[in-house]
N, C-alpha and C positions, 0 to 999 in steps of 0.2 A: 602157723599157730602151734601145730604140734611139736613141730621142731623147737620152739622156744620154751615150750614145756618141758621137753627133755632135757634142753641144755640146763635149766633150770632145777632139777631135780639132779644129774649128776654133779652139777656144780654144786648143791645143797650138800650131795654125799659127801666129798673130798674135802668142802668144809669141816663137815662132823668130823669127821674120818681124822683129820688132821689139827680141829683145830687151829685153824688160819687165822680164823679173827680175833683172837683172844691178844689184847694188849702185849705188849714185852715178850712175848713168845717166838721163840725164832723157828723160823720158818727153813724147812732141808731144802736142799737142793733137788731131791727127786720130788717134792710137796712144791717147789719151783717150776718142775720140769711139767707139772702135771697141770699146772695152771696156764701155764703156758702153750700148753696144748690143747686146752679144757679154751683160753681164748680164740686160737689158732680156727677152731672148731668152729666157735661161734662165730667169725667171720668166715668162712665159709657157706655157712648155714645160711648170713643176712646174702650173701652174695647169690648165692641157688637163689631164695625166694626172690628177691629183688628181679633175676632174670629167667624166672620158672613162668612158663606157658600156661596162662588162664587153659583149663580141661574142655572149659566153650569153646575155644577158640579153633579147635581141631575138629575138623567133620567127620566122620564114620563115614564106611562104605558107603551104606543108603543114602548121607546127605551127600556124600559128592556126587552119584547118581542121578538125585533132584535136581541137581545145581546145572551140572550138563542139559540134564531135558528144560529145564527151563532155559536156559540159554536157546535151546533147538527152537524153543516153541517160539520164544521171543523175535526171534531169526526170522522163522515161518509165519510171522502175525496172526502166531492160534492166541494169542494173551488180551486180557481184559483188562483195563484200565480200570483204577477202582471205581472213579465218577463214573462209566458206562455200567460197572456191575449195579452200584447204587441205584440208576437209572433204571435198567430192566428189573430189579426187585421192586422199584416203586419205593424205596428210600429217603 
């Protein structure tokens, strides 16, 4: 989202800047070059988010940690079933 912000707001600059949109107006070749790359960018950008790693989806130290010992406990039959936890609170 912030990235499309950005793109957004430079792309609005080199508008002003240039005057791109204004009818009958001829457009330079470096006013070309820069659009060009101002596109270039922006495919980029959809291409990153499109294959950028949800920040959940990566565990921290402490949860790879948990994940281990749960596996351990799981192993060793120290784990509760939720219907048995249910059961012993009286649920």
């Amino acid at each position: 989202m912030r990235f499309t912000i950005i793109l957004q707001n430079i792309s609005l600059f080199f508008q002003k800047l240039f005057k791109v949109k204004k009818k009958g107006e001829i457009i330079t070749t470096e006013t070309q070059q820069i659009l060009e790359e101002l596109k270039l960018i922006k495919e980029e950008l959809n291409s990153i988010k499109e294959n950028m790693l949800d920040k959940d989806m990566i565990l921290s130290t402490e949860e790879k940690k948990m994940l281990k010992e749960s596996f351990t406990n799981e192993r060793e039959g120290k784990l509760v079933s939720g219907k048995d936890l249910r059961k012993q609170l009286g649920l």
